[in-house]
N, C-alpha and C positions, 0 to 999 in steps of 0.2 A: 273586342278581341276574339277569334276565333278560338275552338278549344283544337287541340291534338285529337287525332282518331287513329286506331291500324283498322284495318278494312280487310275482311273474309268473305269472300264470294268465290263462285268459281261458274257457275252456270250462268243464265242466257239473262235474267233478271236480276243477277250482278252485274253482271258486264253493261245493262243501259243505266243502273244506277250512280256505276260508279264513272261511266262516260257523264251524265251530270255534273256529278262531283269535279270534272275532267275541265268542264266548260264555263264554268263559273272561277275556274283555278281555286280551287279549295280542296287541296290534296291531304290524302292520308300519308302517315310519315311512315308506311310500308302497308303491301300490300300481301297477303295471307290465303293461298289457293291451292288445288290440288296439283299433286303431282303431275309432268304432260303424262298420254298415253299413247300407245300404239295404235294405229288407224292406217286404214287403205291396205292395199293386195301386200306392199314390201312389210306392213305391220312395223313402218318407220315411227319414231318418237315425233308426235306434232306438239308444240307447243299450245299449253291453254289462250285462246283468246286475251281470255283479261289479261294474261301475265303481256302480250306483246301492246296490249292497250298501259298500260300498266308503265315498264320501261318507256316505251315513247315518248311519255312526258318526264322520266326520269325517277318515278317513284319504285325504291327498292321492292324486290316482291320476293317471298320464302314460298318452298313448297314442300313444306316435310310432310314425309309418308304417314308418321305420327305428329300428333300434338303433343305426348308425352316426351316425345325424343328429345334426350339433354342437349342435344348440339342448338335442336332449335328454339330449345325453353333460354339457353345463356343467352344467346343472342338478343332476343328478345328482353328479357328479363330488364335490360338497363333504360329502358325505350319510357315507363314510366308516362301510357296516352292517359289523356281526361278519359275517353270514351274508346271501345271497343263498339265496332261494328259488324254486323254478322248479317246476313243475306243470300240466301242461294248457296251454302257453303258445301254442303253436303256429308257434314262429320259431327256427331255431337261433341260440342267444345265442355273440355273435362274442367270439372269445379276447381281444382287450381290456377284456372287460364281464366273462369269468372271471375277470379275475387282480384286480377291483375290490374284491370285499369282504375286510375284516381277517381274518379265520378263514377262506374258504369259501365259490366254490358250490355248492349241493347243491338234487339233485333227488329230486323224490319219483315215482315212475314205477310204476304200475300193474300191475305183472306183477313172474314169480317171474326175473329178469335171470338169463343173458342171453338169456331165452326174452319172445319177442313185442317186440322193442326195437322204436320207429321211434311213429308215428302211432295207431295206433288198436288197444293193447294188451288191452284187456277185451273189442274185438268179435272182434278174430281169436282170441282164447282160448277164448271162447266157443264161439263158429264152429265153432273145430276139438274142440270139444264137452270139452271140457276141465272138470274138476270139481276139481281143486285150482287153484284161483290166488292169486293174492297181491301185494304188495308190495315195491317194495326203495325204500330211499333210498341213493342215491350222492353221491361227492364227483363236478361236472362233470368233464369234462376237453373236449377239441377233437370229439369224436365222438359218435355220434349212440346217447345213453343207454350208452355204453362206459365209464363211469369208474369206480374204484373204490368198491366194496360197504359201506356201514358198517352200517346193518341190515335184515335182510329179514322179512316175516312171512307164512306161508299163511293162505288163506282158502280152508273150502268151502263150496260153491255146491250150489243145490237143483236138481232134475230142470225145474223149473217156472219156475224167477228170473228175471226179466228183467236186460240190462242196466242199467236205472234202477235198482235193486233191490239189486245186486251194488255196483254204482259206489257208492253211498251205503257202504255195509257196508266197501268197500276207501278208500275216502276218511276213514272213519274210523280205521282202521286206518295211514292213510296219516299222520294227523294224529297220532294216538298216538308212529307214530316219529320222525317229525318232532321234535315236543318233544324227544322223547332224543337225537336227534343233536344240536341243539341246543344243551342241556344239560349233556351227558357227552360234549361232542363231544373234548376232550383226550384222556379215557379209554378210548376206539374203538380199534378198529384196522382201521384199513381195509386189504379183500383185494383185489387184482387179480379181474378177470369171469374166468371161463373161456371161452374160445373153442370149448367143446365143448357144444354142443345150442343155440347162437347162433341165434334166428331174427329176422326184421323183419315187423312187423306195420305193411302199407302200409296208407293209407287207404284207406274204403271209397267205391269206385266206382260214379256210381248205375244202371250195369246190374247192378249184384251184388243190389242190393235184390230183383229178379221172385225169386217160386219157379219154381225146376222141379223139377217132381214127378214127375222119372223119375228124382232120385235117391233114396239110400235116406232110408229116414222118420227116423233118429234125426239126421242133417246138418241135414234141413230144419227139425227139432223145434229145433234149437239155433239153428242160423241166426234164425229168427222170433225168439228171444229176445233171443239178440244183438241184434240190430236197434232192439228195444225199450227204449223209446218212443219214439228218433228213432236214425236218420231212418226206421225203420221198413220190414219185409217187406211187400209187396205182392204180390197177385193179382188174378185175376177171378174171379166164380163165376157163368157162364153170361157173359153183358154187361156186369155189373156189376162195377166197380173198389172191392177193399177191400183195408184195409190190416189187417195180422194182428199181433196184442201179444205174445199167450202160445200154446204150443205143449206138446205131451206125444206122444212115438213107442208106438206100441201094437203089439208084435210081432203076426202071425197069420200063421195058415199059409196060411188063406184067398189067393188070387188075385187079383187086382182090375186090370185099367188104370187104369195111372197119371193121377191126376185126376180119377176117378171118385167123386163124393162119395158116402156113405153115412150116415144120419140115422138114429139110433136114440135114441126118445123124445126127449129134449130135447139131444142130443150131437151134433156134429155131426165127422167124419170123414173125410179125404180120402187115400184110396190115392197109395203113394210104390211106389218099387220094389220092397220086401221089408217093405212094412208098411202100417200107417196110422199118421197124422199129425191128431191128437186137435185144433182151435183150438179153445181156449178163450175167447179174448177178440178182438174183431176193430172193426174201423169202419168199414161201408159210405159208399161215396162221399156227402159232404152229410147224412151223419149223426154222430150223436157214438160213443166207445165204447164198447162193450158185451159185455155177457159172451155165448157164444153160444146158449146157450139163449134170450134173450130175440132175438137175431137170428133164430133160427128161428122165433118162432111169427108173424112176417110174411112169412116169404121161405123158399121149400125150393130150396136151389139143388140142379144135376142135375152139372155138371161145371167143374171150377179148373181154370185156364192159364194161360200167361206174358203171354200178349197177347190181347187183345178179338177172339172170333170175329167172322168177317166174316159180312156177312146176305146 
């Protein structure tokens, strides 16, 4: 017998977990995400993703501004799930919302805990060029991704993967254990975190998107990935504002200043401090994306920067 869950997500690695949940027909008895927002020129209200994923198949979905809000706590309140589910949510869920459900809250969290805890665990993983990453799901507790461990799983990642890429592959993986906490949630045992290799992966900042390519090439290599698909690494190459998908570091001994492109045949290569930095995939401003080879045979740029040379 399957148990009850309400289901809190609201970003891009809810929305593939809960499209799992979607495909197996094993629905949450509502679903728990942020308010829509304003977006585009008219700053019209766009509905969240998950929520149109969500009703589709007919599953209620709340979006209070607050979690404390009485209108959404009544409602709520008679619903009475085995399990709360928590992923992607982007609001710390307040200790009277932990102690609601019959079994359990648990979360499903992106990284190998209690490394990268906090906001944005796949980019700063990444970032910090990391090639094992992984999964845990925890029982909550009052702190931020701190609770106790019921199971974890590695994943590794390619020299080339983008974040879109990775997040798909850990969201799966995410959804796999999911079901077994679940499931065999009696039969777990849950470990206390260690407080030894603890980091917090804050959000990303939007100065942190520019490159600069006076660090070394295999940071930059990663960072662009990380980044990818949103909200995405940015440069210029000469005047021109583009944003960069995919990235590969290419040691040489060769010498170059930093930001010095170099174009051989259809490849296109930008010197970092102790390397070059291979872009593979890019999107010049007012165009769509593309691999860079076909970026090259109308544009030979001469040099990448953080900011638009002045004329």
């Amino acid at each position: 017998m399957h148990r009850s869950f309400v289901f809190f997500g609201t970003g891009e690695f809810a929305q593939a977990v809960l499209r799992k949940f979607i495909e197996i027909n094993r629905l949450p008895i509502l679903v728990v995400t942020a308010p829509d927002k304003r977006a585009g020129r008219g700053l019209k209200l766009r509905p969240r993703p998950i929520k149109l994923m969500a009703e589709e198949v007919g599953i209620k979905v709340l979006q209070p501004e607050s979690l404390e809000d009485k209108g959404f706590l009544s409602k709520i309140r008679n619903l009475q799930p085995d399990f709360m589910v928590v992923t992607d949510y982007g609001k710390i869920i307040p200790p009277n919302l932990l102690r609601w459900p019959k079994l359990a809250p648990l979360n499903i969290h992106p990284s190998l805990l209690p490394k990268f805890r906090g906001a944005a665990p796949i980019e700063r993983a990444m970032m910090a060029c990391e090639r094992t990453l992984g999964v845990t799901v925890i029982i909550m507790d009052e702190g931020i991704d701190t609770g106790d461990i019921l199971l974890q799983s590695t994943v590794e990642i390619g020299e080339a993967e983008t974040k879109g890429e990775v997040e798909q592959r850990l969201a799966d993986v995410g959804f796999r254990l999911i079901i077994r906490a679940m499931d065999e949630f009696e039969d777990l045992t849950p470990r206390p975190q260690s407080s030894e290799g603890a980091s917090y992966a804050k959000k990303i900042r939007k100065n942190e998107l520019w490159i600069d390519w006076t660090s070394d090439a295999k940071s930059i290599a990663c960072k662009i990935n990380a980044l990818s698909p949103t909200p995405c690494a940015r440069t210029y190459f000469d005047d021109r504002y583009v944003k960069l998908f995919r990235a590969v570091a290419v040691q040489t001994d060769a010498k170059a200043e930093p930001g010095s492109i170099e174009i051989q045949k259809d490849r296109l290569f930008v010197a970092a401090n102790n390397g070059l930095v291979e872009i593979l995939e890019l999107q010049p401003e007012g165009k769509r994306r593309m691999k860079a080879s076909e970026f090259l045979r109308g544009y030979c740029p001469r040099k990448a920067s953080s900011s638009k040379p002045s004329v």
